[in-house]
Structures are given as structure tokens and as C-alpha cells.
C-alpha positions, 0 to 999 in steps of 0.5 A: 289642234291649232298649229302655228307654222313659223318661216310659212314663206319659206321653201318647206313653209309654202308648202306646208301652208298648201297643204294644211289649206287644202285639208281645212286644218286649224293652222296659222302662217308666221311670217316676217314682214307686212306685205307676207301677212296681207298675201297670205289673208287675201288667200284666205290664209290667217297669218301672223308677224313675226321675226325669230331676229328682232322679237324678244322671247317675251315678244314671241311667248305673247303671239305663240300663246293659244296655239297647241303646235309650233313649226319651226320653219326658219332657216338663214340657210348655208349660204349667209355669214356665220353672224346670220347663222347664229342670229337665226339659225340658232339664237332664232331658234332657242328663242322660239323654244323658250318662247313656246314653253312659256306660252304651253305649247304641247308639241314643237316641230323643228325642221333642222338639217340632215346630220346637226351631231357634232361628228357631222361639223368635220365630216368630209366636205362639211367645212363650208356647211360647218358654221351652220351645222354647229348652230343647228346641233346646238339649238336642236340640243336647247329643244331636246333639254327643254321639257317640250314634247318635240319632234326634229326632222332632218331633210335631206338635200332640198331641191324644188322638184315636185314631190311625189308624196313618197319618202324614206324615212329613218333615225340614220341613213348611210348616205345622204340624198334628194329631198323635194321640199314638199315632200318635207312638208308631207312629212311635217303635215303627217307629224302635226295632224296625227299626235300618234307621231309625236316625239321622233326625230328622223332623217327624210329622203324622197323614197318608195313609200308614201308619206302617211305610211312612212311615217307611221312606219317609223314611229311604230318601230 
């Protein structure tokens, strides 16, 4: 079950290269500079170049292929330019998409963000978030319409707390809250080890119940 995690050197990423590390799963880090790769292999962690910016979808088919899952990872986050945004964010994304369906992935994880519906882009207190909002809505939409096997996760506000490895998970929550990241990458770690819990997409907060079982929860409603 070879799964290649791109943005590994991310916040959520760092977290889900730990943990597939720990459990001996078949795994590969997609990173975009140099110095990442020859970190991650003195870890004894294989790692892969590569940037969702400056690779063509020819580019990226080529290094995907082989690998059963991809984890999009990726984010410029809503701190950058809307020019960033749509680089990334976006054509980024939509890139590692079509890439991953010409190389015959059988399952892409996109980490997205907490609501990318097209009500969320002038929900009250969304201007600032709106560019990135708008661009996660779109290249959640090119994955939906692509024919892959997908699931979507939308976190919650991230913070750098330790995750507890217990979350809420649903389709739509009321109100947002707190996410740890590695509590996301407890979550992405259940979606891409166990293929019974492929093809949802859901929103996470930190919560009650632990990962595996929240889960499993969700996707047998």
C-alpha cells in the first residue's frame, strides 16, 4: 500500500511522515528542495523532489507513478498574495489531480480547508481568508469531477498543540473550532492505512473519541 505524502515538510505533513514511520508503513515524503530529501534519508525516511509550483503534470505523473495513494499536503496558506494562492493552492493542486490519474493512483487524500463551499467565501469574517477559500473550493471541485477514488478533510483551526489522538469528526459542523495538526495527521494516518475508509470527505476537530474509532464511526453512518 505505497502512499506518497506531498508537502511531508509541512505542518500536518511532519506529523504524518512520524507516524507512518513508526507503524513501518510503505510510505514515501514528497518534498520540495534538496536539503529536505537528504534530511529526511539521513532519518531513514525515503523522500522524493518535488514542487506542485515548477513541475508540469507530465513531470509529476512521472514521479507519482507506482505509488497506490497520494496525500496532498500543500498549502501556501492564507497568509501569502492571491497570486501564491492560486499557484499553489490551486493550479498545485489540480496538477497533482491530473497528474495522479495518469500515473493510476487508486486513492488521493486532499487536505483542504475547514468549509471551501461557495457559501463559505462571504461567510461573516471570511474576507481575508476569501482568496484562498475560493481556490480550495475550486481544486476540491476538479478532484471531486476527476474519476479518482478520493477523500477530502477539512480541519479545523490548526494549532501546534500536541494532539491528544482524539477527535470530531462529521460531514458539517455548526461552528468551527481547534484542530491540533497531528491530530489531522491521526486522522489522514486512519484514511490511508485502513482502504474501508476511503471516499468520505469530513470536517475535524479535536474532540472525545480517538482517531481510529471516529473514524470508523463516520464512514459507517
Amino acid at each position: 500500500m505505497s502512499i506518497l505524502v506531498i508537502g511531508a515538510n509541512g505542518g500536518v505533513g511532519t506529523h504524518l511522515v512520524q507516524q507512518l514511520k513508526e507503524n513501518s508503513a510503505d510510505f514515501t515524503a514528497g518534498v520540495r528542495k534538496d536539503e529536505q530529501v537528504s534530511d529526511l534519508n539521513n532519518k531513514d525516511v525515503k523522500a522524493l523532489l518535488i514542487d506542485v509550483e515548477k513541475d508540469s503534470i507530465e513531470e509529476l505523473a512521472e514521479k507519482i507513478k507506482g505509488f497506490e495513494q497520494v496525500v496532498f499536503s500543500v498549502g501556501s496558506g492564507g497568509g501569502t498574495g492571491a497570486d501564491q494562492t492560486i499557484i499553489v493552492d490551486l493550479d498545485g493542486a489540480v496538477k497533482a489531480v491530473d497528474a495522479s490519474k495518469d500515473a493510476g493512483v487508486k486513492h488521493f487524500v486532499m487536505v483542504s480547508t475547514w468549509d471551501s463551499r461557495r457559501e463559505a467565501f462571504d461567510a461573516p469574517g471570511a474576507e481575508k481568508l476569501k482568496p484562498y477559500t475560493i481556490a480550495k473550493h475550486h481544486a476540491d471541485v476538479h478532484l471531486r469531477n476527476s474519476g479518482l477514488t478520493y477523500t477530502i478533510v477539512h480541519p479545523g483551526i490548526l494549532t501546534d498543540e500536541d494532539g491528544s489522538g482524539k477527535v470530531d469528526v462529521d460531514l458539517y459542523f455548526e461552528d468551527v473550532g481547534d484542530v491540533s495538526r497531528e491530530n489531522v495527521a491521526h486522522v489522514l494516518y486512519e484514511v490511508v492505512t485502513d482502504e474501508s475508509n476511503r471516499g468520505k470527505e469530513l470536517q475535524v476537530l479535536d474532540g472525545s473519541t480517538p482517531a481510529p474509532e471516529a473514524v470508523k464511526n463516520f464512514n459507517n453512518k
